[in-house]
Gaussian input, Z-matrix of N, CA and C with variables (Angstrom, degrees):
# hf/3-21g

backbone

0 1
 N
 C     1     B1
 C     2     B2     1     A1
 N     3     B3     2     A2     1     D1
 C     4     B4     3     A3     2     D2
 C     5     B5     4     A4     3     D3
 N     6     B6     5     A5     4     D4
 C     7     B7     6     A6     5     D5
 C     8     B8     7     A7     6     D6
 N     9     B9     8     A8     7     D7
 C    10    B10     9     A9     8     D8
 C    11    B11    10    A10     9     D9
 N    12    B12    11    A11    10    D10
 C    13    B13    12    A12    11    D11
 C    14    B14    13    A13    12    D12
 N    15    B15    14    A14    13    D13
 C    16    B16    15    A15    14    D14
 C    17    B17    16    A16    15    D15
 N    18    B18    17    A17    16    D16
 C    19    B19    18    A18    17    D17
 C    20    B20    19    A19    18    D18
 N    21    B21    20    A20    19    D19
 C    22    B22    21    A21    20    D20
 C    23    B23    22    A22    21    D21
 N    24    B24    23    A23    22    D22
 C    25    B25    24    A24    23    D23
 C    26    B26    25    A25    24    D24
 N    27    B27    26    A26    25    D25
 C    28    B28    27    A27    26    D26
 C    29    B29    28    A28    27    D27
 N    30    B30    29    A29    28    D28
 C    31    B31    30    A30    29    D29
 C    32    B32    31    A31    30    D30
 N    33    B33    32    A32    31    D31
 C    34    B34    33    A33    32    D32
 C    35    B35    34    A34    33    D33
 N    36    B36    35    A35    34    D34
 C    37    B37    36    A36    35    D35
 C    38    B38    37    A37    36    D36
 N    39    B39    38    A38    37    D37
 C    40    B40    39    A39    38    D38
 C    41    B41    40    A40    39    D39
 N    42    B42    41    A41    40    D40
 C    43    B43    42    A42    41    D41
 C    44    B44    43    A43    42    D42
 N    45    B45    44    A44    43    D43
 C    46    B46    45    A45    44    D44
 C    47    B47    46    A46    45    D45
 N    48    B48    47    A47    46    D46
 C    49    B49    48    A48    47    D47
 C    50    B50    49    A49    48    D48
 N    51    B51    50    A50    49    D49
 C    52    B52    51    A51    50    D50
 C    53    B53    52    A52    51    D51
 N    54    B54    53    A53    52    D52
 C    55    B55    54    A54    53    D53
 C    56    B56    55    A55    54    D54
 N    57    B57    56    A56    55    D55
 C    58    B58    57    A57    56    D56
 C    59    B59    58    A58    57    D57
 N    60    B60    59    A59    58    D58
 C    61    B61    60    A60    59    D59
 C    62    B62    61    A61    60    D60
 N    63    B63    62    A62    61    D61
 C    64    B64    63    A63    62    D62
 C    65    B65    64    A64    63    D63
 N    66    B66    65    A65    64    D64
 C    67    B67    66    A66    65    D65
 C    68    B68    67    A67    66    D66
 N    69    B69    68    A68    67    D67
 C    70    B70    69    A69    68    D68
 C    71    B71    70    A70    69    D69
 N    72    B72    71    A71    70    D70
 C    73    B73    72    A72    71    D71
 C    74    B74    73    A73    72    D72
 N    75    B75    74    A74    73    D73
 C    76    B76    75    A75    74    D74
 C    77    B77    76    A76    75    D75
 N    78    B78    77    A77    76    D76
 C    79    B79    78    A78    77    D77
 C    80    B80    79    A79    78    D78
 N    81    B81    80    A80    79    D79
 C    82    B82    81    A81    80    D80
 C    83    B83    82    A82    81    D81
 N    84    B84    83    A83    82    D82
 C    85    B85    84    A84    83    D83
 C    86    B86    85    A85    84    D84
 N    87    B87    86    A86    85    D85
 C    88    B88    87    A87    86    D86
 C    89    B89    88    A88    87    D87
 N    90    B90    89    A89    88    D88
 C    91    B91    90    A90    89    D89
 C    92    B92    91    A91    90    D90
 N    93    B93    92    A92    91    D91
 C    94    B94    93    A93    92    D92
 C    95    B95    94    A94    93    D93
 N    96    B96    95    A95    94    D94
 C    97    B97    96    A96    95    D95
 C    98    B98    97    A97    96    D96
 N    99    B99    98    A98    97    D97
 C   100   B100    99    A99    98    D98
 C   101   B101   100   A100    99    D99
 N   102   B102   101   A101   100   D100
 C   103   B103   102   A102   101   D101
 C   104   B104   103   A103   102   D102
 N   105   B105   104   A104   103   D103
 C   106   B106   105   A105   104   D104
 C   107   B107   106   A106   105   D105
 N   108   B108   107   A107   106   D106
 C   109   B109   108   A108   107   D107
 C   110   B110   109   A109   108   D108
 N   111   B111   110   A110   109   D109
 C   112   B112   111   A111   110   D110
 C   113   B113   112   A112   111   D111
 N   114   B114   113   A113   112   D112
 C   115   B115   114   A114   113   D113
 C   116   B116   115   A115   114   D114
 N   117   B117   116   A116   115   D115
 C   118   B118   117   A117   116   D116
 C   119   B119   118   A118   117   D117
 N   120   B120   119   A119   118   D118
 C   121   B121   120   A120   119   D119
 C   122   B122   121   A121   120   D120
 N   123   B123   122   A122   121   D121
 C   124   B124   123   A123   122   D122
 C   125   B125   124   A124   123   D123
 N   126   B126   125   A125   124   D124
 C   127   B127   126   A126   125   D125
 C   128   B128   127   A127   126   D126
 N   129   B129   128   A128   127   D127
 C   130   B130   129   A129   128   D128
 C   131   B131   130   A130   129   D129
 N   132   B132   131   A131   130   D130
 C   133   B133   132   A132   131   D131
 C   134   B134   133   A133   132   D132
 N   135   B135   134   A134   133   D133
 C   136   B136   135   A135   134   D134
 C   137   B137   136   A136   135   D135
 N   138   B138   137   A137   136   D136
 C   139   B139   138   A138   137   D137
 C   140   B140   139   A139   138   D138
 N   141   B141   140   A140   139   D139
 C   142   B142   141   A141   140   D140
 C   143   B143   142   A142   141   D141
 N   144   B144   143   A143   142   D142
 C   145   B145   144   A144   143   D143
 C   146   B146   145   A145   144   D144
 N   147   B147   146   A146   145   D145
 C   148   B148   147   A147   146   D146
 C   149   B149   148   A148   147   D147
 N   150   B150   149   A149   148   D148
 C   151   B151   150   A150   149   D149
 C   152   B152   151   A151   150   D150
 N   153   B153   152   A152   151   D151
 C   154   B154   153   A153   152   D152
 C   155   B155   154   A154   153   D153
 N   156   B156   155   A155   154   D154
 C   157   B157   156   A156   155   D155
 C   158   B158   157   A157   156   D156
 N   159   B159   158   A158   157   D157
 C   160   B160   159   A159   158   D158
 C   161   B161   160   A160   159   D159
 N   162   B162   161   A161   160   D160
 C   163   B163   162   A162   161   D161
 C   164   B164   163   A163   162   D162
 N   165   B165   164   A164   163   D163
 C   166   B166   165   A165   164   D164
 C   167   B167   166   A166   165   D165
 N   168   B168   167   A167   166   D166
 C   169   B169   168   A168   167   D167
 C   170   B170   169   A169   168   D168
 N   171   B171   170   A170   169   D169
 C   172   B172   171   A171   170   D170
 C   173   B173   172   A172   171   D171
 N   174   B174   173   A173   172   D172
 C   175   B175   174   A174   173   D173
 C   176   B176   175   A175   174   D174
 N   177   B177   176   A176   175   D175
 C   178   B178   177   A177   176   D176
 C   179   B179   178   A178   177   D177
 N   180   B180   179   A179   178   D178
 C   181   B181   180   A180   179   D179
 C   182   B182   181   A181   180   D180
 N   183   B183   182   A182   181   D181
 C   184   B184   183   A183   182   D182
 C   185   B185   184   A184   183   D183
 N   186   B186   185   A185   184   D184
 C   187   B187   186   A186   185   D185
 C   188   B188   187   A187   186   D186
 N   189   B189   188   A188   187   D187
 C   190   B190   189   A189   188   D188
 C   191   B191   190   A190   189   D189
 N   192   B192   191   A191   190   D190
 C   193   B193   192   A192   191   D191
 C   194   B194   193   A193   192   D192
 N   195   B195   194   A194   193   D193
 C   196   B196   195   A195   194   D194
 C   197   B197   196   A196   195   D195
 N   198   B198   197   A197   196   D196
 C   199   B199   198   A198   197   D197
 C   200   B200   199   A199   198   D198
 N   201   B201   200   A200   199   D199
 C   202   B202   201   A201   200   D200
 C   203   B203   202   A202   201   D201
 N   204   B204   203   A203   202   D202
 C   205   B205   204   A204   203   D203
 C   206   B206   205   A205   204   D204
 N   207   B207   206   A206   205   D205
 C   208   B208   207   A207   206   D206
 C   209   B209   208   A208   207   D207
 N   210   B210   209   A209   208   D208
 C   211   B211   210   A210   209   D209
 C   212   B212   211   A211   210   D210
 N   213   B213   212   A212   211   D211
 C   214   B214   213   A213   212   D212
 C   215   B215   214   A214   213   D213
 N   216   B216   215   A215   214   D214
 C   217   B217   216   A216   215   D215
 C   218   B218   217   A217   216   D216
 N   219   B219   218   A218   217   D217
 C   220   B220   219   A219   218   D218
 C   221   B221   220   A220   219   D219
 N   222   B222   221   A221   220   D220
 C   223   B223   222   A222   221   D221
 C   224   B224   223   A223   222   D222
 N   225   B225   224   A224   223   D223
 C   226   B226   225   A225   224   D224
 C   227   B227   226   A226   225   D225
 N   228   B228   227   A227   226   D226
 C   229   B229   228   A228   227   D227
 C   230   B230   229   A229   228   D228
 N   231   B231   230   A230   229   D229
 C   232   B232   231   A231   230   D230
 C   233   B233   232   A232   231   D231
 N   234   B234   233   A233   232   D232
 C   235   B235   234   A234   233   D233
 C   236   B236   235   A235   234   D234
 N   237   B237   236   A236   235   D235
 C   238   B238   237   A237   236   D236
 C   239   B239   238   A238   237   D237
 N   240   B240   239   A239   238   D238
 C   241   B241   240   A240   239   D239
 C   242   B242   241   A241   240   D240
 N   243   B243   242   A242   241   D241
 C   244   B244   243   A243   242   D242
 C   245   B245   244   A244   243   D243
 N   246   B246   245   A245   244   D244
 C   247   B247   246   A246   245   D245
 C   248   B248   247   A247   246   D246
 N   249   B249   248   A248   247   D247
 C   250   B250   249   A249   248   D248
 C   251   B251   250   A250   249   D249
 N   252   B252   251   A251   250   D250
 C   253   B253   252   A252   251   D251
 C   254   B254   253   A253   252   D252
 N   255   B255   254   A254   253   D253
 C   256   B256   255   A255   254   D254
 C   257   B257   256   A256   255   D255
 N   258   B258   257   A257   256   D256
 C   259   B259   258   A258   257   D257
 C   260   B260   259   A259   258   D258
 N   261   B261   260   A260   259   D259
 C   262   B262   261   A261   260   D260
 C   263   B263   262   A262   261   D261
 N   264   B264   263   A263   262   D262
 C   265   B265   264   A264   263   D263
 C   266   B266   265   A265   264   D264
 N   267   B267   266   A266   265   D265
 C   268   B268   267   A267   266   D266
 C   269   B269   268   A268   267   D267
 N   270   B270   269   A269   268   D268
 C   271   B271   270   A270   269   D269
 C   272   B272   271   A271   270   D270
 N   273   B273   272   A272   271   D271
 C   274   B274   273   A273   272   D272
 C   275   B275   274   A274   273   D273
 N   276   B276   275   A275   274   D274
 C   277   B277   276   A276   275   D275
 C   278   B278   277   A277   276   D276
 N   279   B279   278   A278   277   D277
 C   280   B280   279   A279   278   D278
 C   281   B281   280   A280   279   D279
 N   282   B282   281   A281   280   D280
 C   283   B283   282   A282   281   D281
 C   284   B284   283   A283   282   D282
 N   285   B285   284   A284   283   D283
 C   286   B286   285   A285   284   D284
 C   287   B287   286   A286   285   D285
 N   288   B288   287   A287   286   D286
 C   289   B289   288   A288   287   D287
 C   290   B290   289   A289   288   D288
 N   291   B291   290   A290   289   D289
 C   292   B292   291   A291   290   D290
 C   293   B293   292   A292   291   D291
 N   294   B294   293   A293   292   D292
 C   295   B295   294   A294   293   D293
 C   296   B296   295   A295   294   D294

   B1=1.4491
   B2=1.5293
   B3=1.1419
   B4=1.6770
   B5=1.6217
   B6=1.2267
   B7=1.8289
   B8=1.4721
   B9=1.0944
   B10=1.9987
   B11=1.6844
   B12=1.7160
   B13=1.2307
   B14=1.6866
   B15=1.2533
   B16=1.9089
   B17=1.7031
   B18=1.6163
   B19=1.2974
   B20=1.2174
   B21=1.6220
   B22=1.2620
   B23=1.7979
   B24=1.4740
   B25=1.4111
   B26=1.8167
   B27=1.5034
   B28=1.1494
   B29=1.1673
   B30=1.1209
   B31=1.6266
   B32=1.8648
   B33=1.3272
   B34=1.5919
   B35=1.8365
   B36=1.2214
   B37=1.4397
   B38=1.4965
   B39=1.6308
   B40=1.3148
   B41=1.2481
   B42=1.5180
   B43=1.5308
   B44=1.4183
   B45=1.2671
   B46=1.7455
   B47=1.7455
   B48=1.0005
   B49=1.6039
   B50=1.1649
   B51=1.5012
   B52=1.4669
   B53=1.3822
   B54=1.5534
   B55=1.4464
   B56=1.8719
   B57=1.2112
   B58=1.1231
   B59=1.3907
   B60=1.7114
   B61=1.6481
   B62=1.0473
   B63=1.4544
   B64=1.5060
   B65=1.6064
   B66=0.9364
   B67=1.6408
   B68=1.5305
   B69=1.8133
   B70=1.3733
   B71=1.8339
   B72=1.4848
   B73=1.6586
   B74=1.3539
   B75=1.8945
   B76=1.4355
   B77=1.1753
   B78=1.1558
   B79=1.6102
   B80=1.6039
   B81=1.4909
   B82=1.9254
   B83=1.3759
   B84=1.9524
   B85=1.3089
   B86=1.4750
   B87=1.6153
   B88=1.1354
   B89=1.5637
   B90=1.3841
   B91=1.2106
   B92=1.2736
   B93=1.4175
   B94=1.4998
   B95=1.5299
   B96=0.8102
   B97=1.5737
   B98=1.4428
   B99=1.3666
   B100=1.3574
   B101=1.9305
   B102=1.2410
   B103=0.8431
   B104=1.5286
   B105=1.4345
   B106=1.3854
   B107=1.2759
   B108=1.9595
   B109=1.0345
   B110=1.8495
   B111=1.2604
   B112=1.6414
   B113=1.7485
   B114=1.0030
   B115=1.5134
   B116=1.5534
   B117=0.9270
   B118=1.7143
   B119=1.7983
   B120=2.0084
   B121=1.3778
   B122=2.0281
   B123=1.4127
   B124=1.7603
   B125=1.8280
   B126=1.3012
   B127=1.0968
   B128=1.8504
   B129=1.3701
   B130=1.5562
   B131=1.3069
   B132=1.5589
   B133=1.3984
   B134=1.8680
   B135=1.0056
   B136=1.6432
   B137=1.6743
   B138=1.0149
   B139=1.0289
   B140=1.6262
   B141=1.6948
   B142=1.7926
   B143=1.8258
   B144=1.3346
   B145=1.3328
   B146=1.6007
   B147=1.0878
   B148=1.3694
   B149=2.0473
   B150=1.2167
   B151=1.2305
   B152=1.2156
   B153=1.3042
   B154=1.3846
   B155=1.1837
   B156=1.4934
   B157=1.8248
   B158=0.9437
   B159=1.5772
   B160=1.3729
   B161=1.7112
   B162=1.1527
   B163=1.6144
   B164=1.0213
   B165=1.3974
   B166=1.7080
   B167=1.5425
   B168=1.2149
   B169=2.1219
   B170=1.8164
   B171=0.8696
   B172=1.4710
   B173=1.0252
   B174=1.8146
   B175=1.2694
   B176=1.7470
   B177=1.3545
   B178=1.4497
   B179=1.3462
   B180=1.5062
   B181=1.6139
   B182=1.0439
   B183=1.8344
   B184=1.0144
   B185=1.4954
   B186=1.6137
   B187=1.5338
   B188=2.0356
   B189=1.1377
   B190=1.6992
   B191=1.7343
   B192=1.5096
   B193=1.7931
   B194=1.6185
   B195=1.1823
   B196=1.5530
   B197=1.8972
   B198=1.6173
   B199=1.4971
   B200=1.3713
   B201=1.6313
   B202=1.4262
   B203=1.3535
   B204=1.1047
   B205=1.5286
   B206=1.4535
   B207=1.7545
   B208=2.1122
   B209=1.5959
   B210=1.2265
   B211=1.5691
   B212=1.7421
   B213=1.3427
   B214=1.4065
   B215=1.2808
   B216=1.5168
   B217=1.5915
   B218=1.5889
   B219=1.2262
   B220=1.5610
   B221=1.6882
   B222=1.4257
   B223=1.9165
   B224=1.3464
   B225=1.4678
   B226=1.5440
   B227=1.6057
   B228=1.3625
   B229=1.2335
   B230=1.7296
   B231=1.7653
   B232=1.3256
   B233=1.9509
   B234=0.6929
   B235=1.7411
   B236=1.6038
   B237=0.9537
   B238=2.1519
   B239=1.6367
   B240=0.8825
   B241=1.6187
   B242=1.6583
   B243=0.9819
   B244=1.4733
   B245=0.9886
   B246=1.1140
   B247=1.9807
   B248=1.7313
   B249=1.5109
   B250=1.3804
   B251=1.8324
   B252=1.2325
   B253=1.5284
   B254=1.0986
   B255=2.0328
   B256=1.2387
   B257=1.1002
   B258=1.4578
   B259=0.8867
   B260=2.0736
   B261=1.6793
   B262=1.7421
   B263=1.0795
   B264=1.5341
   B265=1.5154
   B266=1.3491
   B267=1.3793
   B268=2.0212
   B269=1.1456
   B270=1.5786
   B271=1.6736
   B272=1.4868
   B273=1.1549
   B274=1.4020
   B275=1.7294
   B276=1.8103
   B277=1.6315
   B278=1.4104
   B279=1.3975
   B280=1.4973
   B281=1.8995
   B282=1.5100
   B283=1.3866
   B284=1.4636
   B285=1.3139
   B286=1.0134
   B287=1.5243
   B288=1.8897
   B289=1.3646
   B290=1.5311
   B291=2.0791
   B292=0.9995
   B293=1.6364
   B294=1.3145
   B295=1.6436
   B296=1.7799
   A1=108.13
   A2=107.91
   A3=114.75
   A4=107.94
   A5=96.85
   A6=98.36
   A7=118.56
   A8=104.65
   A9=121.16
   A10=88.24
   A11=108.84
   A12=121.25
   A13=125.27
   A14=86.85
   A15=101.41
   A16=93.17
   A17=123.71
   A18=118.41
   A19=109.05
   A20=135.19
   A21=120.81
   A22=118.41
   A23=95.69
   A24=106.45
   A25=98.53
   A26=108.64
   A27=106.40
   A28=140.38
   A29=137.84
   A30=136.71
   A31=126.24
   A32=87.04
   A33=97.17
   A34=100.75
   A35=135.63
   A36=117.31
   A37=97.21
   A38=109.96
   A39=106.69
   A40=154.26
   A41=86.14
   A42=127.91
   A43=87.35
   A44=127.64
   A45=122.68
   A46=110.01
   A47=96.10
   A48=96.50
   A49=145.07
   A50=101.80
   A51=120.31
   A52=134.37
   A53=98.32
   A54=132.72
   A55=86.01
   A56=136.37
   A57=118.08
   A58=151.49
   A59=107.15
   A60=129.42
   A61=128.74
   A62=118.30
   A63=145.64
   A64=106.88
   A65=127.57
   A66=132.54
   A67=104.36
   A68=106.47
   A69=109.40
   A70=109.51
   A71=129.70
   A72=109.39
   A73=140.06
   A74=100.58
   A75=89.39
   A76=134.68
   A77=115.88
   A78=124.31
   A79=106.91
   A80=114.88
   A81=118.18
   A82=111.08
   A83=97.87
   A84=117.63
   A85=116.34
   A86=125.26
   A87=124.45
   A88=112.83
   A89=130.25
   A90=143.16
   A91=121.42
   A92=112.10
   A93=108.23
   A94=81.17
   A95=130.27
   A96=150.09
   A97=131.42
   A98=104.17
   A99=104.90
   A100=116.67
   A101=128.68
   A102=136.90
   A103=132.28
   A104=112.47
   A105=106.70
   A106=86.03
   A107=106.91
   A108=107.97
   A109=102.00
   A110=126.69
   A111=107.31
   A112=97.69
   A113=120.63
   A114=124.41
   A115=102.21
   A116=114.65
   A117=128.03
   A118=107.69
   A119=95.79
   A120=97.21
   A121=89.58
   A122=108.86
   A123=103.00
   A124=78.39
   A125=134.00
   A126=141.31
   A127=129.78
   A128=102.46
   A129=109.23
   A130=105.05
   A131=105.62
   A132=129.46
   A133=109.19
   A134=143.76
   A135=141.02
   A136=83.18
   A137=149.23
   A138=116.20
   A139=110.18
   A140=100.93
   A141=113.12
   A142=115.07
   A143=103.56
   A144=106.36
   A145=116.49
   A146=149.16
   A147=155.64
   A148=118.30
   A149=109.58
   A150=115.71
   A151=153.93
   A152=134.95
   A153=125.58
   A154=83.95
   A155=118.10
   A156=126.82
   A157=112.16
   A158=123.85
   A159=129.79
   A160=123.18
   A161=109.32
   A162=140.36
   A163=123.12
   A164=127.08
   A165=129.48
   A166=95.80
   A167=113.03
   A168=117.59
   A169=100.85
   A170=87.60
   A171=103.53
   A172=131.48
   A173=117.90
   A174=132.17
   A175=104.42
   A176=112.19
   A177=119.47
   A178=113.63
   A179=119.32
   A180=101.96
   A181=107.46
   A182=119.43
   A183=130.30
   A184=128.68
   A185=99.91
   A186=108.13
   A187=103.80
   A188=89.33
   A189=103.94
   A190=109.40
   A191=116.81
   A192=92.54
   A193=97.68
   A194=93.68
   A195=102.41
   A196=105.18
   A197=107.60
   A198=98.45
   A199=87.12
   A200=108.75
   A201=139.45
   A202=113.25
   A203=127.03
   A204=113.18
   A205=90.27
   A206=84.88
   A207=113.69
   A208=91.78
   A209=139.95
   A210=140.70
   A211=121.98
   A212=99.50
   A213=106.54
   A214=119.81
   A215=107.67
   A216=123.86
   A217=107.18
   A218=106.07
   A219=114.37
   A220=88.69
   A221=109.73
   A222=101.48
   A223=134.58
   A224=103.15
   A225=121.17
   A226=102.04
   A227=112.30
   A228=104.16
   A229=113.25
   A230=120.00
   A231=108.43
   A232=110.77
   A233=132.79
   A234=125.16
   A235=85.85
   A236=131.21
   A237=117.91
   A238=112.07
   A239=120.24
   A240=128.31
   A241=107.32
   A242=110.50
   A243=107.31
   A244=133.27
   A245=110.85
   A246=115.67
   A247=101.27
   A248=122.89
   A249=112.94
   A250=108.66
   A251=108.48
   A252=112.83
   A253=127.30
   A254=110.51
   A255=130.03
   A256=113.18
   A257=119.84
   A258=131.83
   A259=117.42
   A260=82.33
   A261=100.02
   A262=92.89
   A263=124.08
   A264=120.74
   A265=128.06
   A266=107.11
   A267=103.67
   A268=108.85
   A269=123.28
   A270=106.31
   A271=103.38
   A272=130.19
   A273=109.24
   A274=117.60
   A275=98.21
   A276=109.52
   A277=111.28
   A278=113.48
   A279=119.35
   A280=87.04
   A281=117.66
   A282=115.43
   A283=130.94
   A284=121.69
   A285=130.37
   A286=128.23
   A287=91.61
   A288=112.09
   A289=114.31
   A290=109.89
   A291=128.85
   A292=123.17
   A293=97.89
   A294=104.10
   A295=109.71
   D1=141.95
   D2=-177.72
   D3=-100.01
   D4=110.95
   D5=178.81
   D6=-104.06
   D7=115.93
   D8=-170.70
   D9=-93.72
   D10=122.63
   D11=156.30
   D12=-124.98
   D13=111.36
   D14=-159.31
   D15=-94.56
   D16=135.42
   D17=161.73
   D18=-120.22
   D19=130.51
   D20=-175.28
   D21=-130.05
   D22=112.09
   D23=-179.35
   D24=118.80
   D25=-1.00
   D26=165.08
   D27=164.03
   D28=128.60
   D29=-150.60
   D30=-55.95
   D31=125.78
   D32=-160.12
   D33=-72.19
   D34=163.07
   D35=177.76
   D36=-124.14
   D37=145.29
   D38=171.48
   D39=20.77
   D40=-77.89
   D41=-163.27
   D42=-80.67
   D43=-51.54
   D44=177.48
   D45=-53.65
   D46=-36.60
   D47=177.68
   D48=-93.15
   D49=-9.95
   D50=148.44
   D51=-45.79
   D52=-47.10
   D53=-151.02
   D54=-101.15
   D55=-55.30
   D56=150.03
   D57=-15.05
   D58=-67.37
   D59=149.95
   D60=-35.46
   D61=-41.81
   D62=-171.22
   D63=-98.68
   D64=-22.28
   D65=170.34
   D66=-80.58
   D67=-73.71
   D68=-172.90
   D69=-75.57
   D70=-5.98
   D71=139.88
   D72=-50.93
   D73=-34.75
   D74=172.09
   D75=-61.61
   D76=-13.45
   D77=-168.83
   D78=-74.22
   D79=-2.53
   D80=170.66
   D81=-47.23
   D82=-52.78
   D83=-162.56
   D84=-50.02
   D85=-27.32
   D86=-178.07
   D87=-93.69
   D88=-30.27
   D89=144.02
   D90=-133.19
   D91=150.61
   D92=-167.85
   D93=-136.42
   D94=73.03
   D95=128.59
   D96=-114.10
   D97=10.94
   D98=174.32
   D99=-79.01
   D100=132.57
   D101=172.77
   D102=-70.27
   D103=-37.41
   D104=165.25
   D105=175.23
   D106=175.73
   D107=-167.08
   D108=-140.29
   D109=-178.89
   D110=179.03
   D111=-159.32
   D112=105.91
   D113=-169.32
   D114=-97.35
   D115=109.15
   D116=162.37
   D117=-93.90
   D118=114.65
   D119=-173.69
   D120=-115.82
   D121=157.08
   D122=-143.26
   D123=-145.63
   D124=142.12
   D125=135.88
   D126=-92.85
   D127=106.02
   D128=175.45
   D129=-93.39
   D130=128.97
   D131=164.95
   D132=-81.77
   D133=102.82
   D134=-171.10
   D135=-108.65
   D136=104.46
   D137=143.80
   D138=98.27
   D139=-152.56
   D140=157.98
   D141=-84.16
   D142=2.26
   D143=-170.81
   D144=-106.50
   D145=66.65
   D146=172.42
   D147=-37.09
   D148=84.01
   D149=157.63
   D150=-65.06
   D151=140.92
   D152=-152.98
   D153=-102.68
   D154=151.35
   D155=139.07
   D156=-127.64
   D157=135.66
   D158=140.94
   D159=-108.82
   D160=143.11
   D161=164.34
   D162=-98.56
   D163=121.82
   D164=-165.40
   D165=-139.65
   D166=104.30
   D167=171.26
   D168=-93.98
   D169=134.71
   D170=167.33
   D171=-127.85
   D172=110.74
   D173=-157.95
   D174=-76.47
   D175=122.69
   D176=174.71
   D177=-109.69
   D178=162.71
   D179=152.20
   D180=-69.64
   D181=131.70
   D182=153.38
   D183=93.92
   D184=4.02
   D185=-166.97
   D186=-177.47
   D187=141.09
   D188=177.80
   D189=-78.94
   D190=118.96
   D191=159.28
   D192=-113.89
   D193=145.09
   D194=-178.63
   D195=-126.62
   D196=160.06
   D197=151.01
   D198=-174.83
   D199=163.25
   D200=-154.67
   D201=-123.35
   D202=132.10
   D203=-172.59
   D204=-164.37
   D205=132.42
   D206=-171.14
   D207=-99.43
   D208=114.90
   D209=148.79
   D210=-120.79
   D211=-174.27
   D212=168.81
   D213=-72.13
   D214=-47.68
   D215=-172.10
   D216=-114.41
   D217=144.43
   D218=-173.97
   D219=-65.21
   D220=-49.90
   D221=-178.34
   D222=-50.38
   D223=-28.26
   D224=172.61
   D225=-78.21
   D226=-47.33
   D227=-174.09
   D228=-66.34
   D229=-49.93
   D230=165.86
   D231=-47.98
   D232=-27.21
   D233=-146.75
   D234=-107.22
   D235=-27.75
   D236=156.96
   D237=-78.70
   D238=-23.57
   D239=179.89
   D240=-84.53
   D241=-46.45
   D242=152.16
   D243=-49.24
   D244=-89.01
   D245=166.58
   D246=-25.03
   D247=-66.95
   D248=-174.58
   D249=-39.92
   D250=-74.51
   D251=168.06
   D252=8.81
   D253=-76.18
   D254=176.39
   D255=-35.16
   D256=-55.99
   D257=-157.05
   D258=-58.51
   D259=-61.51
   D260=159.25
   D261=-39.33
   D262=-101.12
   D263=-161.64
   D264=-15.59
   D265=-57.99
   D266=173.43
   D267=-62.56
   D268=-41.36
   D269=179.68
   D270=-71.48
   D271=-34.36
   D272=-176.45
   D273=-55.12
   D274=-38.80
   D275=-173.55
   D276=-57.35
   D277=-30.33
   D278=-149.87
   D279=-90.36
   D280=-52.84
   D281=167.76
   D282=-36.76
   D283=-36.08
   D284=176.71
   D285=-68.39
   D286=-45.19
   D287=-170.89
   D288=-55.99
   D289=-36.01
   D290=174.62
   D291=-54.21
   D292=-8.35
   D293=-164.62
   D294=-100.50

């Protein structure tokens, strides 16, 4: 799987992107038909309070899964966006399988 990691407004470090690669790879294990993936990580200023976002699309045959997730930490935010994912993914696998 080809994983696109976009940071915008500011430089992602390593260690963030390691831990990225290695989160959003696991998701093969449940289908490995995924085609690629493209993580948009976003800094919101609210105020005194600075928010993380991440965006994770996931290239399928035949269909986009995406999900969005507002946290404190880009890690918290990848590691709920994940788990959501999985989830897509098996329903997507199980949809398909039906076909």
């Amino acid at each position: 799987m080809d994983i696109q990691i976009q940071s915008i407004h500011f430089d992602a470090d390593r260690k963030l992107i390691s831990f990225i690669e290695e989160k959003v790879g696991k998701l093969t294990h449940f289908y490995d038909g995924i085609i690629s993936s493209e993580i948009f990580l976003r800094l919101e200023n609210a105020g005194a309070i600075t928010t993380k976002i991440a965006e994770i699309k996931l290239n399928v045959p035949g269909s986009d899964l995406y999900v969005k997730k507002e946290c404190k930490s880009f890690e918290e935010a990848i590691d709920t966006g994940v788990d959501a994912l999985e989830r897509q993914v098996k329903k997507y696998k199980e949809k398909t399988k039906g076909l």
